[in-house]
KOLNU-788913 format. One line per 10 residues: number of its first residue (from 1); their letters; for each residue x, y, z of N, C-alpha, C, CB. Coordinates in Angstrom, 2 decimals, padded with zeros to 5 digits. Atoms other than C-alpha are relative to their C-alpha. Glycine has a CB too. Layout:
NUM = A = X Y Z X Y Z X Y Z X Y Z ~ ...
***
This chain:
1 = XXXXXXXXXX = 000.92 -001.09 000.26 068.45 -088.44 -140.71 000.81 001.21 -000.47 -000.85 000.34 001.26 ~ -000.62 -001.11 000.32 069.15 -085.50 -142.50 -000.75 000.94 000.19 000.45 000.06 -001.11 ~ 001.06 -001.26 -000.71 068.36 -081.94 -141.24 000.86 001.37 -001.36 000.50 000.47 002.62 ~ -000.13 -001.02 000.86 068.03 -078.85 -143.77 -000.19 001.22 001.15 -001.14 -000.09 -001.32 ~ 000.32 -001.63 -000.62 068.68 -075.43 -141.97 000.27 000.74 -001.30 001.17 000.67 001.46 ~ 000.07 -000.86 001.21 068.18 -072.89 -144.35 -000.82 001.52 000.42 -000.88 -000.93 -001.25 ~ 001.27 -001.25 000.04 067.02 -069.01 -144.29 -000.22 000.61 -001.26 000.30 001.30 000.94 ~ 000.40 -000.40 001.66 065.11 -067.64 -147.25 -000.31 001.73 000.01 -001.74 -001.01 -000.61 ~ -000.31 -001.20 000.37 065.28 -064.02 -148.31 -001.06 000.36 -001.39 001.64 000.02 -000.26 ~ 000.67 -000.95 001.29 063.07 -061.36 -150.58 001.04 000.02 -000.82 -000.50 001.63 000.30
11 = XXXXXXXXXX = -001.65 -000.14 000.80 065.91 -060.45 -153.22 -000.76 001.50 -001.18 000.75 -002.23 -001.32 ~ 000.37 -001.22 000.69 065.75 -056.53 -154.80 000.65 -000.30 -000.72 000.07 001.25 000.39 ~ -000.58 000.75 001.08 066.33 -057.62 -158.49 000.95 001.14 -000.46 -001.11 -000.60 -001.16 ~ -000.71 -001.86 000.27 067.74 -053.75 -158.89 001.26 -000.49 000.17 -000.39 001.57 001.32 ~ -001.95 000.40 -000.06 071.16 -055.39 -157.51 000.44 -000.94 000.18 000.89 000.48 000.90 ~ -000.62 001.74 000.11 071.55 -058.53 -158.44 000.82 000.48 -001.34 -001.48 -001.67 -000.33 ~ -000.72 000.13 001.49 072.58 -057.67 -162.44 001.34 000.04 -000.48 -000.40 000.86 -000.72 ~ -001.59 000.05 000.04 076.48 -057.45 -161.47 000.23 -001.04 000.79 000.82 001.28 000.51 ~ -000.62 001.26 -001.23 076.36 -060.47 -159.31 000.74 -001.14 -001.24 -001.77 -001.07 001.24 ~ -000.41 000.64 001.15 078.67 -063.00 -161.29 -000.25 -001.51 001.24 001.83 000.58 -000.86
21 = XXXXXXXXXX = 000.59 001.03 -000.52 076.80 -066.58 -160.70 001.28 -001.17 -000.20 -001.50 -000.28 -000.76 ~ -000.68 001.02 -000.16 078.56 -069.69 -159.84 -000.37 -001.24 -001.19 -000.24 -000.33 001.44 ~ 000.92 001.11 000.98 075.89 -071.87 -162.05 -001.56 000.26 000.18 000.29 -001.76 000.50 ~ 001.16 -000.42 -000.36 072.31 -071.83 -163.38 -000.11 -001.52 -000.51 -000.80 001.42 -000.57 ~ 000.50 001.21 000.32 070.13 -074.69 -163.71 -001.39 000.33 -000.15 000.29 -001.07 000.98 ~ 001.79 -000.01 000.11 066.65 -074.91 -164.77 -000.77 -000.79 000.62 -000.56 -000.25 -001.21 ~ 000.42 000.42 -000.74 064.30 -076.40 -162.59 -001.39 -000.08 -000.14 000.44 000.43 000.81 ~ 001.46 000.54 -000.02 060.70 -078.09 -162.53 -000.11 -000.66 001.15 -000.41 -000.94 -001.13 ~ -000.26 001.20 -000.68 059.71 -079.49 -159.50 -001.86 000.54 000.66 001.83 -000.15 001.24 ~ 001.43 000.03 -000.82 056.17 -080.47 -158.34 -000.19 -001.33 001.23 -001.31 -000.23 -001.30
31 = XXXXXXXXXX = 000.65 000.22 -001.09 054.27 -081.43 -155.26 -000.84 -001.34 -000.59 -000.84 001.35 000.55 ~ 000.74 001.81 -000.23 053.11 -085.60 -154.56 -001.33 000.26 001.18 001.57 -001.49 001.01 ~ 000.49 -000.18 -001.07 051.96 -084.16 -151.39 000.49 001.33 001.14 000.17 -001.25 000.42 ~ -000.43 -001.16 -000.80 052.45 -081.58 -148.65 000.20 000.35 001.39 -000.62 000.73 -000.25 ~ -000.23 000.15 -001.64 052.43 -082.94 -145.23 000.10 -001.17 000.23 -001.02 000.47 000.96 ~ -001.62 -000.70 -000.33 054.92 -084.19 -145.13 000.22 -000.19 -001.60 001.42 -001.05 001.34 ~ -000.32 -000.29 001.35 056.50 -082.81 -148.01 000.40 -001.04 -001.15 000.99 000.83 000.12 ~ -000.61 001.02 001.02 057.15 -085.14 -151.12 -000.13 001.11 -001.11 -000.90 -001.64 -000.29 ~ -000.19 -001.37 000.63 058.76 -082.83 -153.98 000.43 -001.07 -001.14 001.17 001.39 000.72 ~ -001.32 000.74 001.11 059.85 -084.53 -157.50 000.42 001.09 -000.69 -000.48 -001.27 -001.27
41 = XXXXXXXXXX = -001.23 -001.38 001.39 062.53 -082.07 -159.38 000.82 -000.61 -001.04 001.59 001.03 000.89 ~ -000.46 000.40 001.67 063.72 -082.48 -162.83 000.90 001.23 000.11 -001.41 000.01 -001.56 ~ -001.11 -001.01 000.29 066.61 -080.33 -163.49 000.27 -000.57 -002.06 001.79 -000.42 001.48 ~ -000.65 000.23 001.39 068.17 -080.61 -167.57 000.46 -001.68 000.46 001.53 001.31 -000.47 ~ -000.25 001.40 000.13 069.73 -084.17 -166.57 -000.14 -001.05 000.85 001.00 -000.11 -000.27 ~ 000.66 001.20 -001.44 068.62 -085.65 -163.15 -001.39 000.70 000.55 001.36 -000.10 001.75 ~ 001.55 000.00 000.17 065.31 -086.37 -161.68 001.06 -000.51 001.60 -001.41 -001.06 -001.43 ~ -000.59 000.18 -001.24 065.57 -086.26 -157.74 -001.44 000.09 000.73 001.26 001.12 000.43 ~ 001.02 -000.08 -001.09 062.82 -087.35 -154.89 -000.24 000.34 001.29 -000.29 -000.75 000.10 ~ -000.54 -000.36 -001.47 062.79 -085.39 -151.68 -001.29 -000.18 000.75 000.69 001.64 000.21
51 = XXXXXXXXXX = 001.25 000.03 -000.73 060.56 -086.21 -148.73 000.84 001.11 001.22 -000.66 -001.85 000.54 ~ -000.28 -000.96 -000.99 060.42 -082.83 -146.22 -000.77 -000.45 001.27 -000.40 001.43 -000.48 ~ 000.57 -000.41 -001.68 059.48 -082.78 -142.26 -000.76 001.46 -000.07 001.54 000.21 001.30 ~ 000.02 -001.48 -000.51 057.66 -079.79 -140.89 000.81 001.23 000.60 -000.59 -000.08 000.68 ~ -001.64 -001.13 -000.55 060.12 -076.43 -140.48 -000.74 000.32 001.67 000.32 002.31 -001.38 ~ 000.02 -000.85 -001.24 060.50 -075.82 -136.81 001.33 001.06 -000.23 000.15 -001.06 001.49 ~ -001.94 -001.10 -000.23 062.62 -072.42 -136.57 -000.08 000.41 -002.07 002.53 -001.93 000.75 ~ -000.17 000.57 000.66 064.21 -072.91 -139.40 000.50 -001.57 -000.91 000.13 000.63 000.11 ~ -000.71 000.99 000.17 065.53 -076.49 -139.52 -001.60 -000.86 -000.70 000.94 -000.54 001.57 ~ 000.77 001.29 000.38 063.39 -079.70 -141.17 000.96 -001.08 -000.20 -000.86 000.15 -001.31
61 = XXXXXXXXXX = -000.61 001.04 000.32 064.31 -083.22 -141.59 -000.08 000.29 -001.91 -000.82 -001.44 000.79 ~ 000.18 000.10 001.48 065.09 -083.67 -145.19 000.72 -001.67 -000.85 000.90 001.55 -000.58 ~ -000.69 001.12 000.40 065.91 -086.88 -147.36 -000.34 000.14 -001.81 -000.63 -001.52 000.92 ~ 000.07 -000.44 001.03 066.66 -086.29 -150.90 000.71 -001.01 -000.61 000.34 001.25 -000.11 ~ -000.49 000.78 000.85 067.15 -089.07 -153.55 000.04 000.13 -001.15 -000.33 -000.83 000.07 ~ -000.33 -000.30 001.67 068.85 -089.19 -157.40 -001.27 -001.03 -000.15 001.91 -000.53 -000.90 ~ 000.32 001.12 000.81 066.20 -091.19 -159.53 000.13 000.72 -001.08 -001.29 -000.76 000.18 ~ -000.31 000.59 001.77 066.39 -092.20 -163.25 -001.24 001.38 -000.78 -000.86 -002.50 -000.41 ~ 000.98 -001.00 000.62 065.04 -089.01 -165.31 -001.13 -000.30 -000.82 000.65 000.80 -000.74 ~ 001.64 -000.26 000.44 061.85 -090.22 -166.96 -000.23 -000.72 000.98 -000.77 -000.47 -001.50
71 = XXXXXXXXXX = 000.61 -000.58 -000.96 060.65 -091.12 -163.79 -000.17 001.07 000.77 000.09 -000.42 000.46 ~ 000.44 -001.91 -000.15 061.03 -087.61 -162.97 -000.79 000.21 -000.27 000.49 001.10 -000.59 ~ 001.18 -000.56 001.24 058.97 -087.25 -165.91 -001.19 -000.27 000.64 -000.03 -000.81 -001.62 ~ 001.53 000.31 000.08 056.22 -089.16 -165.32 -000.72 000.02 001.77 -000.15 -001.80 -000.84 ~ 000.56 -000.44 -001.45 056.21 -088.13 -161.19 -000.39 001.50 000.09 001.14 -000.27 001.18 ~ 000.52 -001.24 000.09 056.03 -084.66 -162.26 -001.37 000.07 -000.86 001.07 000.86 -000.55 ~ 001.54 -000.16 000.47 052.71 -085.24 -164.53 -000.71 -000.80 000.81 -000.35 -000.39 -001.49 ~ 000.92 000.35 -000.97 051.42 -086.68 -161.86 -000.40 001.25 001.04 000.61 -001.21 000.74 ~ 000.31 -001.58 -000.91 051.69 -083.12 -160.04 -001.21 000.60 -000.82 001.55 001.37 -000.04 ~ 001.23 -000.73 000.37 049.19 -081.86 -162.48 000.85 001.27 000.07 -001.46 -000.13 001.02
81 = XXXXXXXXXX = -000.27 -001.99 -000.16 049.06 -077.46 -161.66 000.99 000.02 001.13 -001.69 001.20 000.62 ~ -001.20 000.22 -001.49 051.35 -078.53 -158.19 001.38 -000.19 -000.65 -000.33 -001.68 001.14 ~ -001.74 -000.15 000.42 054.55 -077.67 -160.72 000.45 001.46 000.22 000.37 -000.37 -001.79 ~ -000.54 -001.17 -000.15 057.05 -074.71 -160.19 001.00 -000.02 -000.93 000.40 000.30 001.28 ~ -000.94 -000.43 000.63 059.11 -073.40 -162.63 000.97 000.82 000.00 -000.29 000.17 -000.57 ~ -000.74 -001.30 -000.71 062.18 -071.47 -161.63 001.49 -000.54 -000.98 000.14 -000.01 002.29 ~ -001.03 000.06 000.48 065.73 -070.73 -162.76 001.31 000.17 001.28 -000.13 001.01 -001.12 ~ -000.88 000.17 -000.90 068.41 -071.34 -160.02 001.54 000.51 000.13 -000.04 -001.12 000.02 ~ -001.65 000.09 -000.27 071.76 -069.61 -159.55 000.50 000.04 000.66 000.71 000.49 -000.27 ~ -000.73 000.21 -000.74 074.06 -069.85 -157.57 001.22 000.90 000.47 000.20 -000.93 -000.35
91 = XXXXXXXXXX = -000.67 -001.16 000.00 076.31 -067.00 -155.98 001.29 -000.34 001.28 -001.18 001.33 000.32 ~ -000.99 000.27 -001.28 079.36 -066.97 -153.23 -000.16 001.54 000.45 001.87 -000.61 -000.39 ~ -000.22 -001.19 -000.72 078.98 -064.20 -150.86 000.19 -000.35 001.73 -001.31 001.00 -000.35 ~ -000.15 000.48 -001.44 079.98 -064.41 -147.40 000.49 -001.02 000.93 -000.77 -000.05 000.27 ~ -000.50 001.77 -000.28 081.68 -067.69 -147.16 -001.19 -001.03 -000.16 000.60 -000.30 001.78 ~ 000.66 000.89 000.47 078.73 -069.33 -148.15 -000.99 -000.27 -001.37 -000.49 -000.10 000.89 ~ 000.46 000.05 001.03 076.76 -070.48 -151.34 -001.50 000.25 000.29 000.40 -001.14 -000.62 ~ 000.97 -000.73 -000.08 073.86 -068.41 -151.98 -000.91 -001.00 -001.19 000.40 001.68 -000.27 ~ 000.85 000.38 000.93 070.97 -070.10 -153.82 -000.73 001.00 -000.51 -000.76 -000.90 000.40 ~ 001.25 -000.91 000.64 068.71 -067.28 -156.15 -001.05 -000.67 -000.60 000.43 000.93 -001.09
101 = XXXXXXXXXX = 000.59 001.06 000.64 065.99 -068.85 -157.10 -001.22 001.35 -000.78 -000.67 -001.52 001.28 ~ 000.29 -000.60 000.96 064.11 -066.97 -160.47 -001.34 -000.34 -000.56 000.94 -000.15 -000.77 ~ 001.08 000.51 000.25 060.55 -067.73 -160.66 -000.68 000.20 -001.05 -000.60 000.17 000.76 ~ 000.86 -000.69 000.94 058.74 -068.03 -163.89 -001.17 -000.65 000.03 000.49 000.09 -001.34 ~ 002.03 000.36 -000.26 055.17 -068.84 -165.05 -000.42 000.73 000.82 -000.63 -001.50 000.66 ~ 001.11 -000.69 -001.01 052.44 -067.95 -162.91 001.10 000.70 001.12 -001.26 -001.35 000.85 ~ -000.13 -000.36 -001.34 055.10 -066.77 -160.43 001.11 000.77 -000.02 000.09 -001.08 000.95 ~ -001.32 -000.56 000.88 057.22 -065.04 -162.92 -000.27 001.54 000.64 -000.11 -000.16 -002.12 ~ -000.30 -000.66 -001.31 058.81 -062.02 -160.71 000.33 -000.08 001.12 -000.52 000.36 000.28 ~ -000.20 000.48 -000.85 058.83 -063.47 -157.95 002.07 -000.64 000.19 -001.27 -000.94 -000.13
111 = XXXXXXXXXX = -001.19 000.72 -000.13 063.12 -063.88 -156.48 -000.14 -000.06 001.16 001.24 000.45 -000.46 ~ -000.33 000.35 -000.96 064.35 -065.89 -153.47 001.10 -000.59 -000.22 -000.77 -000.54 000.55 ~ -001.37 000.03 -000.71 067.28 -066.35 -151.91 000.33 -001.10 001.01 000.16 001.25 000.72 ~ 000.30 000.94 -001.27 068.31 -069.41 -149.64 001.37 -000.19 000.18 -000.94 -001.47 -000.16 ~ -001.01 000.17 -000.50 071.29 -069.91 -147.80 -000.12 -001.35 000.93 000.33 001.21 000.58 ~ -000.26 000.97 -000.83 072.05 -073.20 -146.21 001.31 -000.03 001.68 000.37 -000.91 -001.17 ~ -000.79 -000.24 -001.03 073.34 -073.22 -142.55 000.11 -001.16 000.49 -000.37 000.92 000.87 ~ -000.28 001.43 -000.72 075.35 -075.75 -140.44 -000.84 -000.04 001.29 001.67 -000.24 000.41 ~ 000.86 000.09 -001.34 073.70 -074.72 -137.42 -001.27 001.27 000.26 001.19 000.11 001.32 ~ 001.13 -001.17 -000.24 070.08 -072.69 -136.40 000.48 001.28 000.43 -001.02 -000.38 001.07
121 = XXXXXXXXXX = -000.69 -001.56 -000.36 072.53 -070.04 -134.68 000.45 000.71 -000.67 000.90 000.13 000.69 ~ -001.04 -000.59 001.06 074.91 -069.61 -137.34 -000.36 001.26 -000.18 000.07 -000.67 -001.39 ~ 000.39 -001.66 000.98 075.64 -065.87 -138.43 000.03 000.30 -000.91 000.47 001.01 000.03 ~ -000.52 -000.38 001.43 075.69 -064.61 -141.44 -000.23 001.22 -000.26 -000.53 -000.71 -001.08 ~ 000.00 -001.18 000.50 077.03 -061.61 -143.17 -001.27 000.28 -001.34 001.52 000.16 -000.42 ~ 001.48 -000.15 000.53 073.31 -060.54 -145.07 000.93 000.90 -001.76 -001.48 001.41 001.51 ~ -000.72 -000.76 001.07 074.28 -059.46 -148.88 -000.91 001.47 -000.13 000.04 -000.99 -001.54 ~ 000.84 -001.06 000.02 073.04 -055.88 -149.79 -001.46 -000.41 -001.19 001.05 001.41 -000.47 ~ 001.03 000.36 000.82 070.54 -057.50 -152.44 -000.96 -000.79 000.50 000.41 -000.55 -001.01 ~ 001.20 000.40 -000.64 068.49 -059.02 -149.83 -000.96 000.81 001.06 000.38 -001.05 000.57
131 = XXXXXXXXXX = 000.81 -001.37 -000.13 065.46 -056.95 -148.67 -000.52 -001.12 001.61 -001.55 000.65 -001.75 ~ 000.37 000.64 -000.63 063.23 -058.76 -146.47 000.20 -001.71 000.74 -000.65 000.32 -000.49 ~ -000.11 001.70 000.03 063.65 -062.37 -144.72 -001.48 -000.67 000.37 001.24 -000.60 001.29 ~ 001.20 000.50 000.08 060.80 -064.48 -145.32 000.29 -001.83 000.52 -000.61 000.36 -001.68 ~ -000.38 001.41 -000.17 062.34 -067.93 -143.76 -000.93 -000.80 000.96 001.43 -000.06 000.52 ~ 000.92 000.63 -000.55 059.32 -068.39 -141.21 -001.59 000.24 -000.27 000.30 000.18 001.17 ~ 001.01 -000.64 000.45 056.98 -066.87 -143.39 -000.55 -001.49 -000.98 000.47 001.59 -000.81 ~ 000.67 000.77 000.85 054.54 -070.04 -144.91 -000.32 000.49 -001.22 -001.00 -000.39 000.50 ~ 000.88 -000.07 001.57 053.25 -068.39 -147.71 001.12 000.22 -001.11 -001.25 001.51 -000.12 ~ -000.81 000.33 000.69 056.81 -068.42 -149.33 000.85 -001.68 -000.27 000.63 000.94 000.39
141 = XXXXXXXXXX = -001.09 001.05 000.01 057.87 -071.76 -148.82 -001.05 -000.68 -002.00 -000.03 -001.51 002.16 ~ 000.12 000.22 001.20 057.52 -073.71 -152.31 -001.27 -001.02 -000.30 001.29 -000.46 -000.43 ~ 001.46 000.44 -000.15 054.76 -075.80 -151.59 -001.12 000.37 000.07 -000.17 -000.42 000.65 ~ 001.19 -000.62 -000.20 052.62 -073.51 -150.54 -000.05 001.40 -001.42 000.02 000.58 001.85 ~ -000.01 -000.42 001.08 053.36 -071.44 -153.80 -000.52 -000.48 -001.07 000.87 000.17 -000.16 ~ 000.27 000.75 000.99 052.68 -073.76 -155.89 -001.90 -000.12 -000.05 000.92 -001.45 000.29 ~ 001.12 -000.42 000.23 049.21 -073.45 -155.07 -001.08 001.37 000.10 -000.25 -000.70 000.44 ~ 000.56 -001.33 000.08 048.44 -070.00 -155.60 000.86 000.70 -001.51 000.35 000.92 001.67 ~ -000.75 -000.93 000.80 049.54 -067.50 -158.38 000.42 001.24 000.79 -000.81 000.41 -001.18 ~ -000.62 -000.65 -000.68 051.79 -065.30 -156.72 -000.14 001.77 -000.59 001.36 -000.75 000.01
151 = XXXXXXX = 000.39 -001.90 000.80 051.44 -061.89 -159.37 -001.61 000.24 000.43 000.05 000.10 -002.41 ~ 001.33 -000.09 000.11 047.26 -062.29 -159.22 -000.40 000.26 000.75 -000.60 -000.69 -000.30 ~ 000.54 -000.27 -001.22 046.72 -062.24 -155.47 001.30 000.57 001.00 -000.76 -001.40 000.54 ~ -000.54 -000.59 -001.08 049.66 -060.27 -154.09 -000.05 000.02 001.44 -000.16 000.81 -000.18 ~ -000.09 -000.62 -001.35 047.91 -059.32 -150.92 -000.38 -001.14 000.73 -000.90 001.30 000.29 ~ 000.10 001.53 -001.25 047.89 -063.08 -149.83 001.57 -000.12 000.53 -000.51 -001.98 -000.99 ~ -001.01 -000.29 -000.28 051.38 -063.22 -150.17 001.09 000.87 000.99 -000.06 000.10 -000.70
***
């Protein structure tokens, strides 16, 4: 079994524009289902199938497999409107690798921030470009984004 700890972060875009990124990747990834999570993501050259647990805390089980990129394809038009479009970079601050994640489409504005931890205690030094933490907050996780427009109804968010 594999366990994802992770905390997710608002991100004030005001001071990100000197951050020098590690790597970006472009990213598509829609919703099979949502309890328990099934996610297919297409990146530019791999197509990957993750099935999620429910977050207690912050931790979930997670199991994340490479498949063959046009099945990507044709598991993501099976999502229908349950796709997300984002741009992913990647930063080093703090001894650990910072995920930004760059939301466009319907959800374009929208930045988050995710840091992967070895353990639920772990500390971490917080960068100054993160505002709020939203890591037990549902209405950011990516699933539950995916069915809403995030600019249109703000005050759900």
């Amino acid at each position: 079994m594999a366990l994802e700890i992770e905390r997710k972060f608002l991100v004030d875009k005001r001071k990100i524009h000197n951050l020098t990124f590690l790597s970006e990747e472009k990213i598509s990834q829609g919703y099979l289902s949502v309890n328990p999570t099934v996610r297919v993501r297409l990146t530019e050259n791999c197509g990957f199938l993750t099935i999620k647990s429910s977050t207690r805390g912050i931790t979930r089980q997670e199991f994340e497999y490479e498949i063959p990129l046009e099945d990507a394809k044709k598991l993501l038009r099976l999502c229908g409107l349950r796709v997300l479009r984002k741009y992913r970079r990647k930063v080093e601050y703090g001894g650990h690798i910072w995920e930004i994640d760059f939301f466009a489409g319907r959800h374009a504005g929208l930045i988050l921030a995710e840091v992967e931890l070895n353990s639920a205690n772990e500390q971490i030094k917080l960068p100054d470009w993160v505002t709020k933490e939203v890591s037990g907050d549902s209405r950011y996780y990516n699933s539950n984004l995916v069915k809403k427009d995030w600019l249109r109804s703000p005050k759900k968010i």
